[in-house]
N, C-alpha and C positions, 0 to 999 in steps of 0.2 A: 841323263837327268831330264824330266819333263817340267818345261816352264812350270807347270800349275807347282809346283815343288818351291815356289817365290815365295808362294802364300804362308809359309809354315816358317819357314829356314830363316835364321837373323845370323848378327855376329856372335862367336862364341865367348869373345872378351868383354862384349859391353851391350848386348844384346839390341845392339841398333840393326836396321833395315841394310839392304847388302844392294847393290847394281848390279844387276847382268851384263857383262860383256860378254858375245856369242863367239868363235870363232872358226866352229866347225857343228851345224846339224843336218841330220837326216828330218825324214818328213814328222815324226813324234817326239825326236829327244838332241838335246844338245848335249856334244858331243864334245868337246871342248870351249873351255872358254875359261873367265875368269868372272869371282864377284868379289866386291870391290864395297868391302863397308864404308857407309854415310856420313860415319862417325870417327873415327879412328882410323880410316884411309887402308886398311889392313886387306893385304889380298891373297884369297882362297883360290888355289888353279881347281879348275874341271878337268878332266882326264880319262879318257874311254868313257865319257858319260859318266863317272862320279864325282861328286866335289869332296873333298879334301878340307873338310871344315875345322881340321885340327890346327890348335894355337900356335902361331910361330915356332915357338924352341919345341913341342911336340913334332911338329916338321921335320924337323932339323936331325932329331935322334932316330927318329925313323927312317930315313932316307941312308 
C-alpha cells in the first residue's frame, strides 16, 4: 500500500479518518501494518501490502 493511499481510504463503519501504524516497508510501499480508526477504535491489518478494509464479521467469514 503507498502512504499517499491515506489521503482517500477512511473507516468502512463510520467513515472517520484511520491511523497508520507501519510495521514492515520497503522504499515505496508498506508492507504491513495496521490502521486504526479515530472514531470507533476498529482495526484493519495490512498484509503483503494490502489493507483489509472489510467490516469486522465480513473478516470473520472470510477468513
Amino acid at each position: 500500500m503507498k502512504e499517499s493511499l491515506m489521503d482517500v481510504v477512511c473507516c468502512p463503519l463510520d467513515k472517520a479518518d484511520l491511523d497508520l501504524d507501519v510495521d514492515d516497508r520497503d522504499d515505496e510501499e508498506i508492507l504491513a501494518g495496521t490502521l486504526t480508526c479515530t472514531e470507533c477504535g476498529e482495526a484493519y491489518p495490512i498484509e503483503d501490502g494490502i489493507p483489509n478494509l472489510l467490516p469486522p464479521d465480513m473478516r470473520e467469514e472470510a477468513a
